[in-house]
N, C-alpha and C positions, 0 to 999 in steps of 0.2 A: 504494500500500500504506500501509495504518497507519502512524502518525509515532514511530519508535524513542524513547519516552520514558523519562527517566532517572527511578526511583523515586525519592523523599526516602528522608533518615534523620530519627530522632530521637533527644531524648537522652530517659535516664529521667523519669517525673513520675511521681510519686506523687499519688492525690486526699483519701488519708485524712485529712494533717493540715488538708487546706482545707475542708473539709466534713463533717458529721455527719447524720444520721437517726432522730429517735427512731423512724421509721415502718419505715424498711428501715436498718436499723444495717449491714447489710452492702455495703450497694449501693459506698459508697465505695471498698472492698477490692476488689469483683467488678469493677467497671471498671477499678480498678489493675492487674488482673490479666489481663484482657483486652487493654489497652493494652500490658502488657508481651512478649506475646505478640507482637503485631504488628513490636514495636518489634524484636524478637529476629530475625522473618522478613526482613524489612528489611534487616537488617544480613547478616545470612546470603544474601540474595541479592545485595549489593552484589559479596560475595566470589567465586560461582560465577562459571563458562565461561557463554557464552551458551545451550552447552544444556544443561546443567543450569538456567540462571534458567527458562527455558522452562518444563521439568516444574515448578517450584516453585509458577510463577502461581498454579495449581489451590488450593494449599496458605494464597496468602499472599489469595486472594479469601476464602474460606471466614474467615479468619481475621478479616478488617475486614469482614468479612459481621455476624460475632458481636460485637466490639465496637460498632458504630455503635449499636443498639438500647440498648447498655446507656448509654453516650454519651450519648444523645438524653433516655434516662426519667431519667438525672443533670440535664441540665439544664432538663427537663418538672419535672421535681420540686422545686431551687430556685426554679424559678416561683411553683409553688402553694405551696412551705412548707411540702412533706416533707421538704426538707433545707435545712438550713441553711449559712449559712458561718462558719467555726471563728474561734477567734481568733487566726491564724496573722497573725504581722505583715506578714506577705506574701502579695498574692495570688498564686493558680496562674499559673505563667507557662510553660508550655511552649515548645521550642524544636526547630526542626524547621530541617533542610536544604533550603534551595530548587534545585529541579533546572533552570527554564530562566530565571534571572534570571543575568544576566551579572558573570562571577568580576572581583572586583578587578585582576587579571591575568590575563593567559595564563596557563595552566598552573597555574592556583591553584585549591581545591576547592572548589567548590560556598559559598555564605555560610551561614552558621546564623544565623536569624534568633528572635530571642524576642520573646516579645509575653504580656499578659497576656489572662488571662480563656478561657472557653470556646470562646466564638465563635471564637476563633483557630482552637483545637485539633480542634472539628468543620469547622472551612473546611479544612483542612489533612487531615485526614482524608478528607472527602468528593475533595478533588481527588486524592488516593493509591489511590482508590477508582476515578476514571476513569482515571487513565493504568493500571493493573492493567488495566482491562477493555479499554484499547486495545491490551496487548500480547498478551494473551493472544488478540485478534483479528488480530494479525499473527503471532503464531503461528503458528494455525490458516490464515493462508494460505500464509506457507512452506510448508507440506504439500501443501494445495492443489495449489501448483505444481507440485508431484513430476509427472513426464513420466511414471512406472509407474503413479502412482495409478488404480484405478479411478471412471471418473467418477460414478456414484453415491456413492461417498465423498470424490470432489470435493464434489460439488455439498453431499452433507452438512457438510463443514466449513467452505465458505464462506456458508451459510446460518447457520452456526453463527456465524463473524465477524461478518456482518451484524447480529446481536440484541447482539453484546456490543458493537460500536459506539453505534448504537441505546442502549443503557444508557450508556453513557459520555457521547454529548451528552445525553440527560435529567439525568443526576446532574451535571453541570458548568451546564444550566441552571437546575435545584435550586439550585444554589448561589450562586444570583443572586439568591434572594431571603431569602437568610439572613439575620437582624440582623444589624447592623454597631452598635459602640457610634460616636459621632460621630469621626469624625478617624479612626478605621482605614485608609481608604482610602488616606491621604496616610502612614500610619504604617506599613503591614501588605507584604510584601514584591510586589514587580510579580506573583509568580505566581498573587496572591489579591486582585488590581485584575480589576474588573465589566467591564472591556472586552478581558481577557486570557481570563478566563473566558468569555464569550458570543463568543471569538476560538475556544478550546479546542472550545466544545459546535457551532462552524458547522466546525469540521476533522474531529469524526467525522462529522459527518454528510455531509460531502461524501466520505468515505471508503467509506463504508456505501452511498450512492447508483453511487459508481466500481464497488465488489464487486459491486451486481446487474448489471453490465454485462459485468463480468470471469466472472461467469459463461454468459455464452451469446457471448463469444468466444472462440475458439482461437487465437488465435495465441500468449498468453502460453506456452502447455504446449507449443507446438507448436514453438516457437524455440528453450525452454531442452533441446528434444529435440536438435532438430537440431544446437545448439551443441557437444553429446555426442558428434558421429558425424568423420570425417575432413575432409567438403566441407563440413558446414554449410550447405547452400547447397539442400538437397532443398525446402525450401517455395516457391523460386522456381518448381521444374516441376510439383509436387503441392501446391497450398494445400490448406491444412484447406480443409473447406466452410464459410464465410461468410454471414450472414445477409443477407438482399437486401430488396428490396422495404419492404411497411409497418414489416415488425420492425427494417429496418435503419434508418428512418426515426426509428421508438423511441426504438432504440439512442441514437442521435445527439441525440433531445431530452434524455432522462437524463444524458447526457453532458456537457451545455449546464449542465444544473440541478448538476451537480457540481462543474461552473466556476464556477458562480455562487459555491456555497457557499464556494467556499476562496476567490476574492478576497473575500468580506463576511469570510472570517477574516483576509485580510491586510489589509484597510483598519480592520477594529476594532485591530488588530497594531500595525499603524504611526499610528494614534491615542494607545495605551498609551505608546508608545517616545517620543511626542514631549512627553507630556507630563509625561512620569518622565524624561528627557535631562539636568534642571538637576539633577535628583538622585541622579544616576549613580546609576542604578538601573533599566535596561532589561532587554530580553527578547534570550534568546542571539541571535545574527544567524542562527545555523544553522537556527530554524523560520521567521523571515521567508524564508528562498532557498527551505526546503521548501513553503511555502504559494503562492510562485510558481510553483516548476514544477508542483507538483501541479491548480494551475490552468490551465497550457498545456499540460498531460498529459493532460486530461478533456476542453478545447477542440480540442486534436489528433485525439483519438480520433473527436470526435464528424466532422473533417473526413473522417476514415480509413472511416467505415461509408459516409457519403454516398459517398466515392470508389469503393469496392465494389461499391456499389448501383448505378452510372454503369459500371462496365467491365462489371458481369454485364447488363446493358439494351445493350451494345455502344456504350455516348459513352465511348470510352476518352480523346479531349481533355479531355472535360468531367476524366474521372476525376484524368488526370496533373495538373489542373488544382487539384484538390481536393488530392489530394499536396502540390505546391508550397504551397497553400496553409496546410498541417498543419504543415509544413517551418517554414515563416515564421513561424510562430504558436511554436513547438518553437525557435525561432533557430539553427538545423540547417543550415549550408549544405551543400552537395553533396561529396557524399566520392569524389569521382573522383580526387583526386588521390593521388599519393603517400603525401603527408604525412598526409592526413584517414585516409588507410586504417589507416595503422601506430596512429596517433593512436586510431582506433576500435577496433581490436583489442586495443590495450593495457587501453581503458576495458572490455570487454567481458570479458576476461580476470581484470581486477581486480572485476569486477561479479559475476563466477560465482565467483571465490572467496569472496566475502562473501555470496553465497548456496548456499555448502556450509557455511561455518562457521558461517551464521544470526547473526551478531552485527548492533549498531547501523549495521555503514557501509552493510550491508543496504538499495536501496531511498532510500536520501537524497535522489536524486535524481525520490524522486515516481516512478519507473519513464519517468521521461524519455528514458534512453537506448534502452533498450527499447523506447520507443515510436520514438523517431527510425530502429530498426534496421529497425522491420517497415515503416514509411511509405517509406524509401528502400528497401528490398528492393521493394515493390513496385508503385514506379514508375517503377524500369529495367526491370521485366521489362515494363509497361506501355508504354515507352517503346520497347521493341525489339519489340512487335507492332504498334505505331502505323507507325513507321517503316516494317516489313514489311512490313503487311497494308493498315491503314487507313489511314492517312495523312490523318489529321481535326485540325483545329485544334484547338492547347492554349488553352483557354478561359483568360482572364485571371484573375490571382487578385482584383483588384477589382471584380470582378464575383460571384464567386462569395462573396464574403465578405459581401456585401449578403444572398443567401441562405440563409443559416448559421441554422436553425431555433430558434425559442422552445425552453426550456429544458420540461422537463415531472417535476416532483416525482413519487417513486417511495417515498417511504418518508415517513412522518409520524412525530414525537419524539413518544411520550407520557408524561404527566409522570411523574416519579422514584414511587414505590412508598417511603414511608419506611417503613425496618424499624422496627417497636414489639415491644415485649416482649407475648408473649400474657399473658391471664390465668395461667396457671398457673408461669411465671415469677415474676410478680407476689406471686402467695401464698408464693410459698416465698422471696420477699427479707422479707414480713411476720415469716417465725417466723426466719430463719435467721438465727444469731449470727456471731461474726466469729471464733470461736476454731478453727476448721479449714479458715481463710483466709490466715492472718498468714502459715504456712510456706510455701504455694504461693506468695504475693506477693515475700515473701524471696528464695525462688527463683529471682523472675525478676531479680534484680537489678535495683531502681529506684534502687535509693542509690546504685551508682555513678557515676562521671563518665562524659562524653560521650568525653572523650579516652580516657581508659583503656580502653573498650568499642572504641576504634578498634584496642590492639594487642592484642586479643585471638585467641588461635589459629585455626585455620581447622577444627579440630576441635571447636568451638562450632557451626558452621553444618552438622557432619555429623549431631552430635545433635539436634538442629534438625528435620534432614530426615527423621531417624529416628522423629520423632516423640516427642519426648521431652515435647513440653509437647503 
């Protein structure tokens, strides 16, 4: 599933006093205003339950949907010399909270980093822009999962994940090719370092590649069903039906190519980490552990079709073989015992509660345990018709790990869509003045401080939702 990421904040900026227009005298107020917008959702979101942040997504996309356009023809237009820059002794230095670069301490907040100039403030915007599109894609698969769902509205919501992932790595690959002024890289915080980003844009997309797979297997709905009922234990005598043959062969190369993707995200990862280490300034540890299992989570799976496709052809050795091998791949030993059982049930327990309450602990695990549930469920039940019936040797897992198929790409990134402002925008920043701008900008409070906006009441983010701006 989608990687639970934490949205930034910001503090106030104002762009009026940095820039002026004899062409669109407005334009500077409109992106103020715009940005103050975002900056309000933000913050209003930090405050909600996790389902409330959920519903808001919709609200806080829409919102940096509008500002980036206006954002972009700001700084299209300093280009060319529609706008200029003011005589403010200072340039614009916006400052934003970084979400996966690692706190001074335990337990300490997120760092707030400033940095001058544009290029910051759209690098920083663009990446608030993907992780939006990544949550609101793990949204829509919580749902998904709902055991009641109907599958036709399954399938539509995770078609739906699939495109907002898809937009998440283009717009994080987008972002690779932004200017940089010289020495940003070394200056500008690890979450908007080229090797973190092109780590970001290779994690949806192995995400996105995982979801076409999660849709033509059952076992995810089919487990969190059964985990509902007294035994739990019904899919060991009635499995969903299972994909066999060429599709299960599919199955398994997509799988392959989803493993692929998330270790190229964790070896760009741990390129980032090693060479930002002297400047204590790394990436939190908690998406490096997620990019590993997410990668024995996809290389697991893809051993779990193959195993399926070998017990429904009747090689139930080869199959248990393929298990074992999933198992190993998963670092899953065998839960026969005592200790591994209580040990499982308590992880499982605590796994369904963070998938009723839909928050971040949601899923951490890549869907690892998950997956280790359904690979050992069923290859005791494998194991206790071998024993019965057939009595066929357990194929070694060195053998079978030699045939673990080519990876086969399912989805291709196509490049980012920059929002522009139409014509008819255009013409009306032409005639439009700034004198039934200044209140609305007021409004949003940009002159505040960053601190004070933090004790602000929680009846701010209800106006907020209300629609007030």
């Amino acid at each position: 599933m989608p990687y639970p990421h934490a949205l930034p904040t910001t503090s106030p900026t104002s762009f009026a006093p940095h820039y002026t227009s004899p062409v669109y005298p407005s334009l500077p107020l409109l992106v103020t205003q715009h940005r103050g917008t975002v900056r309000n959702l933000l913050k209003a979101h930090k405050r909600l339950s996790p389902s409330q942040q959920s519903t808001q997504l919709p609200q806080l996309l829409s919102a940096l949907e509008a500002y980036l356009p206006y954002l972009l023809f700001l700084q299209a237009s300093l280009h060319s010399g529609d706008v200029l820059p003011s005589d403010s002794p200072r340039p614009i230095t916006p400052s934003w909270r970084t979400t996966i670069t690692t706190p001074p301490f335990p337990g300490a907040p997120p760092k707030r980093c400033e940095r001058e100039g544009l290029d910051y403030e759209i690098a920083f915007t663009l990446s608030t822009l993907g992780y939006t599109h990544t949550l609101i894609a793990r949204s829509q698969l919580h749902d998904a999962l709902s055991p009641t769902l109907p599958p036709e509205q399954k399938q539509t919501l995770l078609n739906s994940a699939i495109q907002h992932l898809l937009a998440s790595s283009a717009i994080f690959t987008h972002s690779l090719s932004l200017p940089r002024t010289p020495g940003t890289d070394s200056t500008w915080p690890v979450d908007l370092a080229p090797s973190v980003l092109s780590s970001l844009a290779s994690l949806s997309l192995s995400s996105a590649t995982l979801l076409a797979v999660t849709k033509a297997d059952p076992y995810p709905s089919y487990l969190l069903a059964s985990s509902t009922k007294s035994t739990g234990s019904e899919y060991l005598y009635a499995p969903p039906q299972a994909p066999t043959g060429v599709k299960a062969l599919l199955l398994s190369r997509i799988c392959i190519a989803s493993s692929a993707h998330a270790e190229k995200a964790l070896g760009l990862l741990s390129t980032s980490t090693s060479r930002r280490k002297k400047q204590d300034d790394e990436v939190i540890p908690e998406l490096a552990k997620y990019l590993d299992s997410l990668h024995r989570v996809a290389r697991a799976k893809s051993c779990r079709f193959l195993a399926i496709d070998a017990e429904a052809s009747g090689r139930v050795g080869e199959a248990i073989g393929w298990a074992e091998l999933a198992r190993s791949i998963l670092s899953a030993s065998s839960s026969s015992s005592a200790t591994s059982k209580i040990k499982r049930e308590l992880l499982e327990r605590r796994e369904k509660s963070a998938l009723e309450r839909g928050d971040a602990s949601w899923g951490m695990d890549a869907g690892r345990l998950e997956e280790t549930r359904t690979i050992e469920a069923l290859e005791e039940n494998w194991r206790r018709s071998n024993d019965a019936v057939f009595f066929q040797e357990v194929v070694g897992v060195s053998t079978l790990a030699a045939r673990i198929p080519s990876g086969r790409e399912v989805h291709s990134v196509k490049p980012w869509d920059v929002p522009t402002l139409d014509s008819t925008e255009k013409k009306a920043l032409l005639g439009r003045g700034v004198e039934g701008l200044v209140e609305g900008v007021e409004g949003l409070g940009w002159g505040d401080s960053d601190d004070e906006d933090e004790k602000e009441s929680s009846s701010v983010s209800t106006k907020i939702l209300g629609g007030y701006y």
